[in-house]
Structures are given as structure tokens and as C-alpha cells.
C-alpha positions as YAML, in Angstrom:
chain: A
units: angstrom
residues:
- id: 1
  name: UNK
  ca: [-20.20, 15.53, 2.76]
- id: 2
  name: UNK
  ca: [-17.82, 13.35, 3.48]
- id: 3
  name: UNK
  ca: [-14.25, 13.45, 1.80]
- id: 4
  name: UNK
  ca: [-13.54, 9.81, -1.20]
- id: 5
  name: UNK
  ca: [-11.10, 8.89, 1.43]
- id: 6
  name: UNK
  ca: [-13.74, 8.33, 4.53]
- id: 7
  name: UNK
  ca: [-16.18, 6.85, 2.04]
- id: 8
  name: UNK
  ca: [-13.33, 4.40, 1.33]
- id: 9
  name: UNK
  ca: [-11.97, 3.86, 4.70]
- id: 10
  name: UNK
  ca: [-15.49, 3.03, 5.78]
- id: 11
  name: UNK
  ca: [-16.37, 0.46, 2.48]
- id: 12
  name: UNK
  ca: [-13.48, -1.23, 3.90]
- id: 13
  name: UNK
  ca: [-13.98, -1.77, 7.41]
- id: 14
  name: UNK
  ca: [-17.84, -2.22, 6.80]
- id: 15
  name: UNK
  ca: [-17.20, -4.91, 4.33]
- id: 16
  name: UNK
  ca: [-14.32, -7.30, 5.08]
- id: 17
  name: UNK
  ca: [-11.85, -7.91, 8.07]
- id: 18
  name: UNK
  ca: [-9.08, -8.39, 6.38]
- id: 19
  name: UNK
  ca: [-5.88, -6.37, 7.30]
- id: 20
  name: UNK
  ca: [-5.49, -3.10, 5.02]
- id: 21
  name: UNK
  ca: [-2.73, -1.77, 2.59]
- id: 22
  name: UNK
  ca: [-2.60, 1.62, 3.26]
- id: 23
  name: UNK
  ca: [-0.87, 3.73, -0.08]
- id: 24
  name: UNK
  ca: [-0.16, 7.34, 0.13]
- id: 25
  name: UNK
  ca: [1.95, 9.69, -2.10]
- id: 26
  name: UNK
  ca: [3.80, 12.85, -1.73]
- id: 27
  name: UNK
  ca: [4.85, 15.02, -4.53]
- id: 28
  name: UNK
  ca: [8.64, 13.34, -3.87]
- id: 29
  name: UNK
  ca: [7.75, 9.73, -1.92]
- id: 30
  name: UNK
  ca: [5.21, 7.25, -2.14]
- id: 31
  name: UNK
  ca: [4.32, 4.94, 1.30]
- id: 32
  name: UNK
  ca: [2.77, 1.84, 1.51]
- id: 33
  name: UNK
  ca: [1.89, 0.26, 4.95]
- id: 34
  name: UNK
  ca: [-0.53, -2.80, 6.49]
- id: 35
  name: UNK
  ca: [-2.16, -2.05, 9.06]
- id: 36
  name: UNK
  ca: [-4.31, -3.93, 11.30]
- id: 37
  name: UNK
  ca: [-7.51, -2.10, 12.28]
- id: 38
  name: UNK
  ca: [-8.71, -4.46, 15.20]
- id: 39
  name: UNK
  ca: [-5.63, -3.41, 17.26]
- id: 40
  name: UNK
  ca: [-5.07, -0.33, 15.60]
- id: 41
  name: UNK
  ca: [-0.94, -1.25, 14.80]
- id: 42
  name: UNK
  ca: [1.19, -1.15, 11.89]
- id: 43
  name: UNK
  ca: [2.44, -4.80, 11.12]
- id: 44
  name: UNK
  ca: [4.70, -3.84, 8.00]
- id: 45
  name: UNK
  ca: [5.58, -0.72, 6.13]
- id: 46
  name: UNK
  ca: [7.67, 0.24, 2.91]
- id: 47
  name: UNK
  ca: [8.94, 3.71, 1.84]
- id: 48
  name: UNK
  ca: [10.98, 5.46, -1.23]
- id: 49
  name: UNK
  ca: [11.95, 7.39, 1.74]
- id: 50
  name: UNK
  ca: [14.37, 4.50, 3.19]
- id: 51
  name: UNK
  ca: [18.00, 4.68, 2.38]
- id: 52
  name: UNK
  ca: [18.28, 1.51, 0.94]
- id: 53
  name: UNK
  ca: [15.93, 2.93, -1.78]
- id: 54
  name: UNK
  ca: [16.55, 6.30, -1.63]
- id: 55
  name: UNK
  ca: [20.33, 5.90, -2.33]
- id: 56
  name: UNK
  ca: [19.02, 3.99, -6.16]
- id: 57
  name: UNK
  ca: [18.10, 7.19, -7.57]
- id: 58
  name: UNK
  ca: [14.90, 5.52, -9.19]
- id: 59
  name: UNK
  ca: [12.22, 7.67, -11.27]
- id: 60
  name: UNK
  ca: [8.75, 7.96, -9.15]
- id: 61
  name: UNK
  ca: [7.31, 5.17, -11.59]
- id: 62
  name: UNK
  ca: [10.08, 2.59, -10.73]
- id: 63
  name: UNK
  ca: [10.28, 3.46, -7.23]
- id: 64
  name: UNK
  ca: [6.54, 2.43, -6.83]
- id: 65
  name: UNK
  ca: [6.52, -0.87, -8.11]
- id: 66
  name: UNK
  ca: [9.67, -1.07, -6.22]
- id: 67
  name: UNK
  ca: [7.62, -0.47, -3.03]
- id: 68
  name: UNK
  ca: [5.25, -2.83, -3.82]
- id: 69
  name: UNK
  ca: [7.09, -5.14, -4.75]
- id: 70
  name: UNK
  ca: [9.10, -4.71, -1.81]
- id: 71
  name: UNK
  ca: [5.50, -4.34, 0.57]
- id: 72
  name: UNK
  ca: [4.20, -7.58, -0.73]
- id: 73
  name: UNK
  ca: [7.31, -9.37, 0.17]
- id: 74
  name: UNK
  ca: [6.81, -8.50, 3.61]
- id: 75
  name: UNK
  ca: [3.34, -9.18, 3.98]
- id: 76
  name: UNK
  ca: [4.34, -12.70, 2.40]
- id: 77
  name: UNK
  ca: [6.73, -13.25, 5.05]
- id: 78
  name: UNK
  ca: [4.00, -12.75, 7.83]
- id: 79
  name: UNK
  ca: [1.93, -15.24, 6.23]
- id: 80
  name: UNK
  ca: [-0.69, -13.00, 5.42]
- id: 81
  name: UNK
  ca: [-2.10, -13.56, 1.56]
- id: 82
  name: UNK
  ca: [-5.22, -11.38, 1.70]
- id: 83
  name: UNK
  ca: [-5.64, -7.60, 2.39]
- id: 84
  name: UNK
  ca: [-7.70, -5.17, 1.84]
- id: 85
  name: UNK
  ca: [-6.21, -2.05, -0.54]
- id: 86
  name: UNK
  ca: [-6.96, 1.06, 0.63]
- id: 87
  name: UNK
  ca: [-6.13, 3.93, -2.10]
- id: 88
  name: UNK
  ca: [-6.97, 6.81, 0.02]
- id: 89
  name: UNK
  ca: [-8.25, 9.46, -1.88]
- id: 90
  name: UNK
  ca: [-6.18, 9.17, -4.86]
- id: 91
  name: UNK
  ca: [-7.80, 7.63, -8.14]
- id: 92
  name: UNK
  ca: [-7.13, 4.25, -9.52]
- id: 93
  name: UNK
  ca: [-4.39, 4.61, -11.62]
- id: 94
  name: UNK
  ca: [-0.66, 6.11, -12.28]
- id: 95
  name: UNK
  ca: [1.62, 5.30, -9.29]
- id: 96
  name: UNK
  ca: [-1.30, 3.46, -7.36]
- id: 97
  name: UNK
  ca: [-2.20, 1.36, -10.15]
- id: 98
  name: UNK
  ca: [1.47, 0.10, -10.34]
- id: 99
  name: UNK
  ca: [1.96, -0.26, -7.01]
- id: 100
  name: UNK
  ca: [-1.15, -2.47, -6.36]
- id: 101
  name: UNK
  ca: [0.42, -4.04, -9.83]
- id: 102
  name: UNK
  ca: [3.42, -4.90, -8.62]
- id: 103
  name: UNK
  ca: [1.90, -6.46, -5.28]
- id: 104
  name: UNK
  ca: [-0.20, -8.57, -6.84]
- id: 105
  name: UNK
  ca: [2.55, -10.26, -9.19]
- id: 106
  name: UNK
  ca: [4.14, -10.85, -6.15]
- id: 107
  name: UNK
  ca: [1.11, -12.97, -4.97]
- id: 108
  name: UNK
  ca: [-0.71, -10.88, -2.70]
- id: 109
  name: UNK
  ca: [-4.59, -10.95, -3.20]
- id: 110
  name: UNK
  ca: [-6.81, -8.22, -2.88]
...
């Protein structure tokens, strides 16, 4: 049987082409990163972990829609508008839900 994140992962890449927003979450940090399967590279990444965020003392909640605010910018900036979100094998809501949120208010479409 295989684990919610393959069946994800594999939904994904079966389905579209677009580039995909990776989100994981520690007990402490939450990660968000685009990646680009066809060449297997990271084009843009965003962390609580980096010292410009870190040293804000935010609550988890804030820090994630920080991050995706933050991610979405990025992206932006590339000139990249549509990606694919891949949750991992979390569930659709708490810090994921206001992470993708936060992205999409920023104008990112997925």
C-alpha cells in the first residue's frame, strides 16, 4: 500500500506539468519550496528557519502565511503564475490551509 504522500506525488506528475509547491512541517518550522520535476531542481524556496524570519519571533500560524506569502512572491518574480500544490501527506487544513491561503492572495494559481 502505498503511503497519501506517493498517491499524491504521483496525481501530480500524472496529471499536469506544471512546476510543484512542495509544503512540509516540522513540529518547530514549516518549508515551502518549487520545484521543477523535469530537471529535478529547486527554483525557489522559503523557510521559518531563515534568520530574517526566525529573528520575528512569530507564532507557527503567522509564520505560515508568512511563508507563503513570502513563497508566492518569489514564484511571482520568476514569472511563473501556475503550480501545482503538493501537501505531502499532511491533510488539508491548519498550517497548510493557510499557507496555500496566503499564496493564493498573493496571486498564485493552483
Amino acid at each position: 500500500m502505498k503511503s497519501r504522500a506517493q498517491k499524491i506525488r504521483f496525481k501530480i506528475k500524472k496529471v499536469t506539468n506544471r512546476n510543484r509547491l512542495s509544503v512540509f512541517k516540522s513540529n518547530t518550522h514549516i518549508y515551502a519550496q518549487l520545484i521543477d520535476d523535469s530537471k529535478g531542481v529547486t527554483l525557489v524556496s522559503a523557510a521559518s528557519i531563515q534568520p530574517s524570519i526566525k529573528k520575528q519571533n512569530l507564532k507557527r500560524k503567522e509564520a505560515a502565511e508568512l511563508i507563503g506569502k513570502e513563497i508566492a512572491k518569489k514564484i511571482i518574480s520568476k514569472g511563473i503564475k501556475d503550480v501545482a500544490f503538493d501537501r505531502g501527506k499532511y491533510k488539508y487544513h491548519g498550517l497548510i490551509k493557510i499557507l496555500a491561503d496566503a499564496a493564493r492572495n498573493e496571486g498564485l494559481n493552483f
